[in-house]
matplotlib code that plots the C-alpha trace (Angstrom):
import matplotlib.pyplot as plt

x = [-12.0, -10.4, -7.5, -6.8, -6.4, -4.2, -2.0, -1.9, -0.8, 2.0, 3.3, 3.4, 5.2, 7.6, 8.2, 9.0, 11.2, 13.1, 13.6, 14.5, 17.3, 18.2, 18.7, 21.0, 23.6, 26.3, 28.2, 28.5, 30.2, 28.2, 30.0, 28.8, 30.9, 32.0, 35.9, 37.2, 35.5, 36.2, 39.9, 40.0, 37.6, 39.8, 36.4, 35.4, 33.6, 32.3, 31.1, 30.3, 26.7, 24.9, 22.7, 19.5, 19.8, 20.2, 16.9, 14.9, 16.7, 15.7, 11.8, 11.7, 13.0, 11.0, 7.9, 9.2, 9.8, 6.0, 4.6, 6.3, 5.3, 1.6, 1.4, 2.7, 0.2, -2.6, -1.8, -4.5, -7.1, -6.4, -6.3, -9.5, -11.0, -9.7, -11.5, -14.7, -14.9, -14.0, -16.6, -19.1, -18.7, -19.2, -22.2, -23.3, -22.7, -24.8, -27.8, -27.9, -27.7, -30.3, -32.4, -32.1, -32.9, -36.3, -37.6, -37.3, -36.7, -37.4, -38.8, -43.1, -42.5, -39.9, -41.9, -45.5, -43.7, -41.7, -45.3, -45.8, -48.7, -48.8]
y = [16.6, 14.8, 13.2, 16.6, 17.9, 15.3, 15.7, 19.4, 18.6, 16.2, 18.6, 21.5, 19.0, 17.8, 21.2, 22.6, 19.1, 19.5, 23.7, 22.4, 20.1, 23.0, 25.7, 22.8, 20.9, 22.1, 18.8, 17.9, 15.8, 13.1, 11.6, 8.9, 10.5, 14.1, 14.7, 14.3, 11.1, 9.4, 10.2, 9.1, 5.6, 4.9, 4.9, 8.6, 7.2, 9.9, 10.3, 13.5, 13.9, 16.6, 18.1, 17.5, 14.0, 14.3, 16.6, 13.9, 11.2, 12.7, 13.0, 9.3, 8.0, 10.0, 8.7, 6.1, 5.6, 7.2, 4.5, 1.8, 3.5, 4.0, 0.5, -1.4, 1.4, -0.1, -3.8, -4.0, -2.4, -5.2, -7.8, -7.0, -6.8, -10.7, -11.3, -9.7, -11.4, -14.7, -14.4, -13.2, -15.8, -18.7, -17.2, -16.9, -20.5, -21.4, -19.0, -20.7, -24.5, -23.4, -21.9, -25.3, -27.1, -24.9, -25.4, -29.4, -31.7, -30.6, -33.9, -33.9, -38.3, -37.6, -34.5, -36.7, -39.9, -37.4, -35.9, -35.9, -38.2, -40.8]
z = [-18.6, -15.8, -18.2, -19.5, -16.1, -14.5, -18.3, -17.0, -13.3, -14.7, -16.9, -14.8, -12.3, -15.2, -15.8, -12.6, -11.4, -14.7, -13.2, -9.9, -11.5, -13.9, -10.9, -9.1, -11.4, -8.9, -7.7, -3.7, -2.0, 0.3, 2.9, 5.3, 8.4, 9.3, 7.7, 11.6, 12.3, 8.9, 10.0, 13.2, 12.5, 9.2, 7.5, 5.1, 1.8, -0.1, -3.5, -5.5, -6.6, -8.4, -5.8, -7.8, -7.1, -3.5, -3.3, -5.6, -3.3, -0.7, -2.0, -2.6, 0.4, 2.4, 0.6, 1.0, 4.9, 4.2, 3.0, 5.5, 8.3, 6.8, 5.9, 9.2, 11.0, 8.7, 9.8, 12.7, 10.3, 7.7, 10.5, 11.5, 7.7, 7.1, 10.1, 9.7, 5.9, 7.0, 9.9, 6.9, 4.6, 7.4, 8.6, 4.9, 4.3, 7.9, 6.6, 3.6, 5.4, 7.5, 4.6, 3.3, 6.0, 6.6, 3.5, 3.3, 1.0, -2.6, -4.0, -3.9, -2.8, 0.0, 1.0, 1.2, 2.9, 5.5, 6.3, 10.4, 11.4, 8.8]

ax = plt.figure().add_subplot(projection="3d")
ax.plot(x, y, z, "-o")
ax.set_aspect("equal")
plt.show()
């Protein structure tokens, strides 16, 4: 049931980016300064896009910066988590030294000749 409904949800999204591209084939120009300052710094590169790719740009940059910013706000959090699981696997390895320790030597003739009082 799931598959059928994330099939649906992708289509329905195909279908309606494949719209939005439809309803905006017109061609625009991008430029990286205003007309004036291109001018005045000797600088105006510009290139003529349709404006479908600009919105989908747009999308996936934004995502994106999105994820880069959610990811270097999550450093601490996985800082912490390396921390905590190398802190729990050395005390797991002490537990288990000491649980070996406690319960003495395995053999029957060490166990008899390491006896207190004899």
């Amino acid at each position: 049931m799931m598959r059928a409904l994330r099939w649906l949800f992708l289509a329905v999204l195909a279908l309606g980016l494949i719209g939005l591209a439809l309803a905006n084939r017109e061609i625009v120009t991008l430029r990286v300064l205003p007309p004036e300052a291109g001018e005045f710094l000797g600088y105006g590169w510009a290139v003529q896009v349709p404006m479908f790719l600009v919105i989908f740009a747009g999308v996936l940059i934004g995502l994106f910066i999105g994820f880069v910013w959610e990811w270097l706000r999550e450093h601490k959090i996985r800082s912490t988590a390396t921390r905590a699981t190398r802190k729990a696997t050395r005390l797991e390895g002490e537990v288990e030294r000491l649980r070996e320790r406690a319960q003495g030597p395995k053999d029957e003739v060490l166990a008899l000749l390491e006896k207190p009082g004899r």
